[in-house]
C-alpha positions as MATLAB code, in Angstrom:
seq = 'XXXXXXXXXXXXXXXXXXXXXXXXXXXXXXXXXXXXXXXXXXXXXXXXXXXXXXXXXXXXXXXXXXXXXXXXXXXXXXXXXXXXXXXXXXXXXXXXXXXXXXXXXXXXXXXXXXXXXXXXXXXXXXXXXXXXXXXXXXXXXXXXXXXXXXXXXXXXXXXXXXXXXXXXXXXXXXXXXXXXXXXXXXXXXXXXXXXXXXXXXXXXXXXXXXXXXXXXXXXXXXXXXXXXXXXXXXXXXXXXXXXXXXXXXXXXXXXXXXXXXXXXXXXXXXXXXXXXXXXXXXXXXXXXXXXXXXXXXXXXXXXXXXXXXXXXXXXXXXXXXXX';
ca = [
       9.165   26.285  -23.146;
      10.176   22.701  -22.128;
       7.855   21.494  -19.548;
       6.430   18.161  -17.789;
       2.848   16.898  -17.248;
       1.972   15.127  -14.888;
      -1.520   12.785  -13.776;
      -2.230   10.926  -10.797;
      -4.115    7.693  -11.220;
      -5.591    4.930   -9.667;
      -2.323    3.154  -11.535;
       0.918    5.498  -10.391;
       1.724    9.095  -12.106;
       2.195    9.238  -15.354;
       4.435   11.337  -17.017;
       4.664   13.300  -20.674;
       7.509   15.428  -21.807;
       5.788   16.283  -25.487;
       3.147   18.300  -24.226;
       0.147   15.701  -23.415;
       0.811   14.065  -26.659;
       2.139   10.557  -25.197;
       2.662    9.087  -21.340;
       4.399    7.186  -19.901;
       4.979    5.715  -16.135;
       8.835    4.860  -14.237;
       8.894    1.070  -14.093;
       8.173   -0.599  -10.745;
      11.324   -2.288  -10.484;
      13.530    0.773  -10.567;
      10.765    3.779  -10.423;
      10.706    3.542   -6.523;
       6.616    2.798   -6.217;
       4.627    0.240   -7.445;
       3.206    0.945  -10.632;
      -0.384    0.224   -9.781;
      -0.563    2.178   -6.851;
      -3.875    3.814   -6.431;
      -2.201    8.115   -6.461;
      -4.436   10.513   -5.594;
      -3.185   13.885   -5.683;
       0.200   15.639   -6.659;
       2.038   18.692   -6.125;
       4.439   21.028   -7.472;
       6.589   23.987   -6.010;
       8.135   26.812   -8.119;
      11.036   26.945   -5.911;
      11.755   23.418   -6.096;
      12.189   22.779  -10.176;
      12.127   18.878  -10.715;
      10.547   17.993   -7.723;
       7.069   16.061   -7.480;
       5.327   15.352   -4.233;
       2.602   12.233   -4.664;
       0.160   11.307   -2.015;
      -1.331    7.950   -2.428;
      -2.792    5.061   -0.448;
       0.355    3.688    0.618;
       1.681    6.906    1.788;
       3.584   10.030   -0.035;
       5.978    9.928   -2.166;
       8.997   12.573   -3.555;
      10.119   12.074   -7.343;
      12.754   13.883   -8.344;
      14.290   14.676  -12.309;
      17.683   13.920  -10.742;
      16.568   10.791   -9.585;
      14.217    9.794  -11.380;
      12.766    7.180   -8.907;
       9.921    8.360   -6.272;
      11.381    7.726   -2.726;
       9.087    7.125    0.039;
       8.509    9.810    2.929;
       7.710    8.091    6.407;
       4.866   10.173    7.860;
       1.325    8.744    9.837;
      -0.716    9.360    6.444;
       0.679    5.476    5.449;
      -2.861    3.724    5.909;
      -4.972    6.662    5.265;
      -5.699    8.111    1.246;
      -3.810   11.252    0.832;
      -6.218   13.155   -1.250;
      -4.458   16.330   -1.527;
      -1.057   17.972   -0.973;
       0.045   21.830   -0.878;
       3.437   23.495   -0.194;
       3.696   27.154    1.658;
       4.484   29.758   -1.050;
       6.877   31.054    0.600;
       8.418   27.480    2.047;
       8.387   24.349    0.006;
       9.650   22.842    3.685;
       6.242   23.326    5.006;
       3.906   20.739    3.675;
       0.145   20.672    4.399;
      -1.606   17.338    3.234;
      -5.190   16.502    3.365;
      -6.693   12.672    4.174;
      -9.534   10.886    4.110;
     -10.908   10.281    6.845;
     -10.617   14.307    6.947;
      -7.356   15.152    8.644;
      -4.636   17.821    8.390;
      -0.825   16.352    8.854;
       1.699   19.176    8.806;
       5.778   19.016    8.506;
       7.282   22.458    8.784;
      11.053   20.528    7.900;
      10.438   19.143    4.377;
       8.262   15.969    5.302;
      10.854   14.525    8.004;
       8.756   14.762   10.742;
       4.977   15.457   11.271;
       2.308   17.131   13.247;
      -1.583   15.909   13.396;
      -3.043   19.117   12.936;
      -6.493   19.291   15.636;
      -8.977   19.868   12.481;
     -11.735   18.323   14.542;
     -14.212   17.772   11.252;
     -16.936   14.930   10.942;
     -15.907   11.475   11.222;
     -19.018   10.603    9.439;
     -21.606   12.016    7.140;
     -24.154   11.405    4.383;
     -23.955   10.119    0.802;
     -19.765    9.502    1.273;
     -19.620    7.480    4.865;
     -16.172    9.186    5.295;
     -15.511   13.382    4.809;
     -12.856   13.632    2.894;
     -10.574   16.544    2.234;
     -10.848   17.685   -1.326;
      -8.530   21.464   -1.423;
      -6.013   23.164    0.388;
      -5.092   26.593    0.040;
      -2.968   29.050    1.379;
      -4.107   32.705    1.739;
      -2.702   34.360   -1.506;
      -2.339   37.767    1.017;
      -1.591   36.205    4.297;
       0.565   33.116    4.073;
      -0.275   32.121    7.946;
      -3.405   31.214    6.979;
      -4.799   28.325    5.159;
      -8.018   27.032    3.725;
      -9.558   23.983    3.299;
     -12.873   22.173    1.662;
     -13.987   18.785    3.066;
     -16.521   16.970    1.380;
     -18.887   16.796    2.649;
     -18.463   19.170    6.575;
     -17.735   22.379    4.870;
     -15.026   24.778    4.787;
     -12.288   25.071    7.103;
      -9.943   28.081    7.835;
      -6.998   28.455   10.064;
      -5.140   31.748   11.209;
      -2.109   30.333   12.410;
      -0.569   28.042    9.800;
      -2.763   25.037   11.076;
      -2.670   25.085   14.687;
      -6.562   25.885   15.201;
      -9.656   25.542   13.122;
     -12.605   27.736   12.465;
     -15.385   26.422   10.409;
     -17.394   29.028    7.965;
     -20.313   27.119    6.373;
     -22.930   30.197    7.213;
     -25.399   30.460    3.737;
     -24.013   27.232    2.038;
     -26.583   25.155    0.390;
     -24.764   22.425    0.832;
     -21.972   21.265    2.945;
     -20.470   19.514    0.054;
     -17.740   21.589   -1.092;
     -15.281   21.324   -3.283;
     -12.600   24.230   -4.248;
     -12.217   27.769   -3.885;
     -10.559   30.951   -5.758;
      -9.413   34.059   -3.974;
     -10.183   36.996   -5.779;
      -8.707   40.175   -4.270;
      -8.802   43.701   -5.980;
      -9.572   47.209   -5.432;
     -12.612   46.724   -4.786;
     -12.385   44.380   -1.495;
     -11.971   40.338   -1.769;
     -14.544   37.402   -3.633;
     -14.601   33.921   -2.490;
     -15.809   31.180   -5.101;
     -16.224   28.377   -3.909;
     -17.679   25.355   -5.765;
     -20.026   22.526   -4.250;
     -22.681   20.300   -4.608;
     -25.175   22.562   -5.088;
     -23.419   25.108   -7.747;
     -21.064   28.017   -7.081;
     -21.244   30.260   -3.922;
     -19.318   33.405   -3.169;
     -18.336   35.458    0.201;
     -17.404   38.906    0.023;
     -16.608   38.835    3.883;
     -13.717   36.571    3.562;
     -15.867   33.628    4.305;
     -17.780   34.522    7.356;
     -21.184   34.834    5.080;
     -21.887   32.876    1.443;
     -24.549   33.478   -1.158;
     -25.622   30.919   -3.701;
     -24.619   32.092   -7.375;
     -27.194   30.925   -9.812;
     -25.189   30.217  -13.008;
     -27.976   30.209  -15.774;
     -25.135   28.386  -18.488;
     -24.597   25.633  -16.068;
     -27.401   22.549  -17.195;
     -26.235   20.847  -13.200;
     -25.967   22.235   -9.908;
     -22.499   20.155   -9.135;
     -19.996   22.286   -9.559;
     -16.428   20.200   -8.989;
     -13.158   22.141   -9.567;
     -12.790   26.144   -9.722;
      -9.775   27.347  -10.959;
      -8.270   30.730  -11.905;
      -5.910   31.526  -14.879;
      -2.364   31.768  -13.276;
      -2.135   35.615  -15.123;
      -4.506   36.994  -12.268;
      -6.241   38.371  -14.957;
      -9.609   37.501  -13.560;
     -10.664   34.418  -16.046;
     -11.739   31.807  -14.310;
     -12.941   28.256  -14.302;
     -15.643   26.105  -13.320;
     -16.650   22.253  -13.753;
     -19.747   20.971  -14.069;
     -21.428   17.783  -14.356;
     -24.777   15.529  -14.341;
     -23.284   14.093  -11.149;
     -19.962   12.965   -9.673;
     -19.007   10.373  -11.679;
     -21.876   10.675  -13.881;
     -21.521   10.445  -17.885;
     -21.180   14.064  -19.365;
     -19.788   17.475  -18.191;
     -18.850   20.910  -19.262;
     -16.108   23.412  -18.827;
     -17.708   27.255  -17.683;
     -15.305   29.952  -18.369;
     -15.652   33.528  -17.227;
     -13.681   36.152  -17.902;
     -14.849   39.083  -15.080;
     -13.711   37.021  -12.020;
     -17.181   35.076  -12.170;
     -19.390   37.507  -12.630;
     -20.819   35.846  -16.318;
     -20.026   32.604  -18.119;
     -20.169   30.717  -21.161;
     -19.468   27.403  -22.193;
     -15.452   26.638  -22.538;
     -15.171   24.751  -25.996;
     -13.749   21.361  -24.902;
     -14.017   19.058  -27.827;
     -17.170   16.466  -26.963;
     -18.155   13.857  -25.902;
     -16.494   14.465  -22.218;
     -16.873   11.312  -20.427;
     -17.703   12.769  -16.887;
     -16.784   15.379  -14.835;
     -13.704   17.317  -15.806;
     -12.183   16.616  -12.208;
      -8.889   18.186  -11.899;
      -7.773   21.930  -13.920;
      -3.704   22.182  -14.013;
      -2.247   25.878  -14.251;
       1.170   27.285  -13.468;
       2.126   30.847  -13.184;
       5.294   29.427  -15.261;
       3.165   29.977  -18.630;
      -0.100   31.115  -17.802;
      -1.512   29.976  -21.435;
      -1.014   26.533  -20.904;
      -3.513   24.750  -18.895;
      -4.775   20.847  -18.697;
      -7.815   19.773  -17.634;
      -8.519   15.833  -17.187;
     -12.107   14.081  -16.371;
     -12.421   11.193  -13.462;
     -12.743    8.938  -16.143;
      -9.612    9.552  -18.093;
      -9.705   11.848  -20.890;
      -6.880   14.663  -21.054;
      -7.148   18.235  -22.320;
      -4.835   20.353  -23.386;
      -4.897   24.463  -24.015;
      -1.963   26.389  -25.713;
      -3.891   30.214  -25.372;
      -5.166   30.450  -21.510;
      -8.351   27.995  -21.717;
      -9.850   29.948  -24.819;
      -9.595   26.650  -27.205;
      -8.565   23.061  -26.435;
      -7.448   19.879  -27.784;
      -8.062   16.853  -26.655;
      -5.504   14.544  -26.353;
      -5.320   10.393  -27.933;
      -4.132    8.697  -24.821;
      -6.790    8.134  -22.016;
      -6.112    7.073  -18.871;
      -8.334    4.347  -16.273;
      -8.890    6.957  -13.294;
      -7.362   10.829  -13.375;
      -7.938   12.466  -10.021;
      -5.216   15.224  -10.414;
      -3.197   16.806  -13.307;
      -0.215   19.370  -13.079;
       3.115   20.488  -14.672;
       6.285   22.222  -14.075;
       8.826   23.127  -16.552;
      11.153   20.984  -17.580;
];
């Protein structure tokens, strides 16, 4: 299968259309956004083949394969970072994104007008000055509601589609969080999410959480959590000495985070592995990239991986779509 990567970094998106093995970046001139601009987070929608969505400093962006150019989308996220983006399932029109400071903007009509959703999160806290939102998720069984993790205030969750906010941080160790997985099966539901101070899990759908000692992992920070697009319970954790600290692993499990071992990612990793891309598309391909640059690549669902030549300044998000 044809696809495209894709990475945000702190100079544009880059682009590769031989699977990871070169990249390159649309000129400034004619590409539609500067090509230094600092991107932080991108999106794609399976009902909208061809179609990027990039949030940056300077506001968010829409590329386009028929275009090729990324055209600007007015919106009030223009002097605010735009850390993460997410599209309904069901309606690539309705566009959540995520901000630091930690806000919620909403456009239910394809990004041509905008609501400021009433998160009401910290304005301040420790370590970071600023909370920051760093996921956004909508309810795999119940589209009307959506998720969020805010580093560092917690996690967020809304039962109408963003209009009000409950916050669920009962039994975290740490208000420092980072991602979550849904795991739903006969057996009732499991919440992973992933923070400062290692993996936690709910089994009430969030209202309780319970630390998850993970003997395999050598840190407590636990960064991105990710589950194989098959649904067939393997899932993915990474850790690191620290945030943007100088070495990391890859935990894999494959019994929906019940046990883990070490993911062979070729060594040395740099720092933490901070964005996992997956896409229900092909469920065996999967990139992973670290803060500082290097890019992964696996061909057989995350059981080996390659590590591929070019490196990039800053990665803080990695996807693809087919081509």
């Amino acid at each position: 299968m044809k696809y495209t990567a894709y990475a945000a970094t702190m100079r544009s998106v880059w682009f590769s259309e031989d699977e990871g093995e070169s990249w390159n970046r649309l000129l400034t001139p004619t590409g539609g956004m500067y090509n230094e601009a600092r991107c932080w987070s991108i999106t794609t929608h399976p009902k909208r083949p061809g179609e990027l969505l990039v949030g940056t400093d300077q506001g968010l962006y829409r590329w386009t394969k028929e275009s090729n150019r990324f055209n600007y989308i007015p919106s009030p996220m223009d002097n605010l970072q735009i850390l993460h983006i997410e599209q309904a399932p069901d309606d690539p029109n309705f566009i959540v994104c995520g901000t630091r400071p930690a806000e919620i903007f909403i456009s239910e009509d394809n990004g041509f007008s905008w609501t400021r959703s009433n998160l009401d999160a910290s304005t301040e806290c420790w370590f970071i000055n600023t909370p920051r939102v760093t996921s956004i998720h909508f309810d795999p069984l119940d589209y009307n509601t959506i998720w969020l993790t805010i580093e560092i205030d917690g996690i967020f969750r809304s039962q109408d589609r963003g209009k009000t906010w409950e916050v669920l941080n009962d039994g975290l160790l740490d208000c420092d969080t980072h991602d979550l997985v849904f795991i739903d099966g006969n057996n009732g539901r499991t919440i992973l999410c992933s923070s400062e101070a290692g993996l936690h899990k709910s089994f009430d759908n969030g209202q309780n959480w319970d630390h998850s000692p993970i003997p395999e992992a050598p840190w407590p920070y636990f960064r991105g959590v990710k589950e194989r697009a098959d649904g067939g319970g393997v899932i993915f954790a990474s850790v690191a000495d620290r945030p943007s600290g100088e070495t990391g692993i890859l935990l894999i499990s494959h019994d929906n985070g019940e046990s883990w071992k070490k993911s062979p990612i070729p060594e040395p990793v740099n720092t933490t592995i901070w964005s996992i891309g997956t896409n229900p598309a092909d469920p065996s391909i999967i990139f992973a990239a670290t803060l500082f640059g290097q890019i992964f690549r696996s061909q057989d669902g995350g059981e080996t991986w390659k590590k591929m030549k070019r490196e990039m300044g800053e990665i803080h998000m990695i996807a693809w779509q087919p081509s």
